[in-house]
C-alpha positions as CSV (number, residue, x, y, z in Angstrom):
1,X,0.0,0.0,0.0
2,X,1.5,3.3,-1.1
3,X,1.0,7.0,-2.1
4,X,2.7,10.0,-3.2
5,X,1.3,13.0,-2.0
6,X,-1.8,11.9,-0.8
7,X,-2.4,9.5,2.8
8,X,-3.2,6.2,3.9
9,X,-5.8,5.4,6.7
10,X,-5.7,1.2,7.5
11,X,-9.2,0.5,8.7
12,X,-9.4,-1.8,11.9
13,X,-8.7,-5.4,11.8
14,X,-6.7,-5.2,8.4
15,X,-4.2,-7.1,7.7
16,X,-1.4,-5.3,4.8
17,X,2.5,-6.0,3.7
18,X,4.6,-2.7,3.2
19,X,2.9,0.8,3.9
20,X,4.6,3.5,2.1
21,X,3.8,7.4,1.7
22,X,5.6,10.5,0.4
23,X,4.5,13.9,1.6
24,X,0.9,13.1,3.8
25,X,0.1,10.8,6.8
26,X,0.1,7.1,7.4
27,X,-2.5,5.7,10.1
28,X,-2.7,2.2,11.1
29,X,-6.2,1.5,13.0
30,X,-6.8,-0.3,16.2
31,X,-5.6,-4.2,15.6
32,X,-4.0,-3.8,12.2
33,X,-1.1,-5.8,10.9
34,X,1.0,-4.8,8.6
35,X,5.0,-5.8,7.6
36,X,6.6,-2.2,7.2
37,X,5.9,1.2,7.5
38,X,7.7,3.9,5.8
39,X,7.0,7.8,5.0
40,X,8.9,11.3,4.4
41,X,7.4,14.3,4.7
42,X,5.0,13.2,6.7
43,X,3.3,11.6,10.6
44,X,3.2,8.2,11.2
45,X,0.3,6.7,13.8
46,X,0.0,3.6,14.7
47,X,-3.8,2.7,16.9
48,X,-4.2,0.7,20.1
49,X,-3.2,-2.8,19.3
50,X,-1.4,-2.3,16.1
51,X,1.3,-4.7,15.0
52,X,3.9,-4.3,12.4
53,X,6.4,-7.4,12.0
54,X,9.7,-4.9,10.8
55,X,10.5,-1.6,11.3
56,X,8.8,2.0,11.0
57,X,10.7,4.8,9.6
58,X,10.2,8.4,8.9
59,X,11.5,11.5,7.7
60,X,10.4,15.0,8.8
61,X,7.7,13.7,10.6
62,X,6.4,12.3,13.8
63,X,6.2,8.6,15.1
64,X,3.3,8.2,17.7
65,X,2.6,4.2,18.7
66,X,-0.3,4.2,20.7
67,X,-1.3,2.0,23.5
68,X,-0.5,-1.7,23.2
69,X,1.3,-1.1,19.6
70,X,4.0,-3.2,18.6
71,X,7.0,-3.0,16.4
72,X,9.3,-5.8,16.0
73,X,11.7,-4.0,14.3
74,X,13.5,-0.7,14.8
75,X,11.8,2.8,15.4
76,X,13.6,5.4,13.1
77,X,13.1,9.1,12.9
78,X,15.1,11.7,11.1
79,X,13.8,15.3,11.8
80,X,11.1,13.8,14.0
81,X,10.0,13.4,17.0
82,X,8.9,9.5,18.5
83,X,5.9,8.9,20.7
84,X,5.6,5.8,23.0
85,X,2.0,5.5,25.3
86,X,2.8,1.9,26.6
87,X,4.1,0.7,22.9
88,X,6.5,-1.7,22.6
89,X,9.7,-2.3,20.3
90,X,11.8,-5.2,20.0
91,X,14.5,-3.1,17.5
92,X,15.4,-0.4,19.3
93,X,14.9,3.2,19.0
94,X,16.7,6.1,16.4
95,X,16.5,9.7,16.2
């Protein structure tokens, strides 16, 4: 799933593989699953539950993993700031 200049909004209970966007927002829903996440110029959110197997990564944007979120990979922000509430990540953390 991907866009250029435009976003992408995962509904609840979906399941995706790599979630990419240039220039707008990338929100993953309560309970989604999804492989990667990826965006520049833009926030990354990831709902209550949320599970992505790799890593999440953005550019000039903000990293907020909500409540119960998991990442199995790394966390990595450039020009960004990362929010944790009770998130967990098994690759560590990069800003």
């Amino acid at each position: 799933v991907g866009t250029v200049n435009g976003a992408v909004h995962v509904g609840e209970n979906a399941e995706v593989g790599a979630v990419t966007d240039v220039n707008g927002p990338i929100e993953l829903a309560s309970h989604v699953s999804a492989a990667s996440v990826s965006a520049v110029n833009g926030p990354v959110t990831l709902g209550e539950a949320a599970r992505v197997s790799g890593g999440v990564e953005t550019v000039n944007g903000e990293i907020t993993l909500s409540r119960g979120a998991e990442v199995g990979g790394a966390v990595k922000n450039v020009n960004g700031h990362i929010v944790l509430n009770g998130a967990h990540v098994g690759g560590g953390l990069a800003a």
